[in-house]
C-alpha positions as a Markdown table, in Angstrom:
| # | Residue | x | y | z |
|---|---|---|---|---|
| 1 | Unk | 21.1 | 4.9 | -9.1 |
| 2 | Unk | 19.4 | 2.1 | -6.5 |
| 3 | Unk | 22.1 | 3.2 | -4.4 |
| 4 | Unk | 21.1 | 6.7 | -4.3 |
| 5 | Unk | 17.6 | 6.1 | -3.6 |
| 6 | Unk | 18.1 | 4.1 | -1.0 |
| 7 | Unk | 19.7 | 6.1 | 0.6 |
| 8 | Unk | 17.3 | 9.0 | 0.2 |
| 9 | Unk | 14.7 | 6.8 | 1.5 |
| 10 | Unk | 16.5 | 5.9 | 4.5 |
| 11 | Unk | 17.5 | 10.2 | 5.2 |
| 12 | Unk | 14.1 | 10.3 | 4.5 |
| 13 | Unk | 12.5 | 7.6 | 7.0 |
| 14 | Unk | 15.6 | 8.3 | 9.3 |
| 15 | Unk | 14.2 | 11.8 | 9.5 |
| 16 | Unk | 10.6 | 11.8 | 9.7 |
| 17 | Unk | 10.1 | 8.3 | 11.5 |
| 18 | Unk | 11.2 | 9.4 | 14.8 |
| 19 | Unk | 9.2 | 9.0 | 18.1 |
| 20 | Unk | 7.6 | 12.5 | 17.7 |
| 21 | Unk | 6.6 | 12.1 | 14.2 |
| 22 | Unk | 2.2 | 11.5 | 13.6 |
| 23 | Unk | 1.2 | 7.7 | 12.5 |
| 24 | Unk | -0.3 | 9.2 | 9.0 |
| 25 | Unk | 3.4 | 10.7 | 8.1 |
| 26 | Unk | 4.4 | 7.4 | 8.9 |
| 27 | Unk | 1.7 | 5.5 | 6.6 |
| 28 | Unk | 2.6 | 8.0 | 3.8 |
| 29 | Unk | 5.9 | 7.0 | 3.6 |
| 30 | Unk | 5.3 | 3.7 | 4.0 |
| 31 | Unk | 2.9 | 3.9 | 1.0 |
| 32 | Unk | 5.1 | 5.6 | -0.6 |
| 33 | Unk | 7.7 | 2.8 | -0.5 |
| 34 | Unk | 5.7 | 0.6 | -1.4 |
| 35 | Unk | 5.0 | 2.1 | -4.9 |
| 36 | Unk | 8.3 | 2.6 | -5.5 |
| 37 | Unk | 8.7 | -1.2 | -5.2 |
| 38 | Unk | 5.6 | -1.8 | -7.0 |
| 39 | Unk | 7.7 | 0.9 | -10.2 |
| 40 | Unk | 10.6 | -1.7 | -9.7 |
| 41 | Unk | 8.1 | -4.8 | -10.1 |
| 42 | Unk | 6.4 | -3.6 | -13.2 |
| 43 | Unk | 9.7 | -2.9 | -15.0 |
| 44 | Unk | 11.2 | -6.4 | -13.9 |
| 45 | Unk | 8.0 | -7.4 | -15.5 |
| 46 | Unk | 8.1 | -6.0 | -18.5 |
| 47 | Unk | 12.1 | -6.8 | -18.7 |
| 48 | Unk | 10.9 | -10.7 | -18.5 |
| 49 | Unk | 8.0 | -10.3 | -21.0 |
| 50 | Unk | 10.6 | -8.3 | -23.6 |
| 51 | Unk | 13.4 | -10.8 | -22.8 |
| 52 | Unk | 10.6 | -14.2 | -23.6 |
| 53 | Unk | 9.2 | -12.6 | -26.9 |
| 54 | Unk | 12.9 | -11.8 | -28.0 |
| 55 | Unk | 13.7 | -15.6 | -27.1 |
| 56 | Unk | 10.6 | -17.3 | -28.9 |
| 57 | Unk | 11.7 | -14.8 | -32.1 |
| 58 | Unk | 14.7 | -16.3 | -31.5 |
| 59 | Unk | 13.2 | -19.9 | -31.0 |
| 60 | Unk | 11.2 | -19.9 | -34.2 |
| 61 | Unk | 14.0 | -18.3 | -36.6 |
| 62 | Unk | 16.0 | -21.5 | -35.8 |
| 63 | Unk | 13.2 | -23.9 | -36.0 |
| 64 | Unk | 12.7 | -22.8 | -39.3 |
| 65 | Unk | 16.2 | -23.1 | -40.4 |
């Protein structure tokens, strides 16, 4: 699935970065990179958070044994 996006992206800046493309189509797509990183960030972030709650659950229930 990365894989595939990737290699949109790059068709995508491949195509529509060249020399004779405007500055702002440039800066959209260069936002738009960025928040597709920033997607990737908040669900690596909420991966961690899930993964530490599941591990203090995990933490406590043998403290108590």
């Amino acid at each position: 699935m990365r894989t595939l996006l990737f290699l949109i992206a790059v068709s995508i800046i491949v195509t529509s970065c060249g020399p004779n493309s405007s500055p702002e189509k440039r800066m959209n797509i260069k936002n738009h990179e960025l928040e597709q990183k920033v997607e990737v960030l908040v669900k690596q972030q909420q991966i961690i958070r899930d993964s530490i709650t599941i591990l203090n659950t995990k933490i406590d229930g043998i403290k108590k044994k």
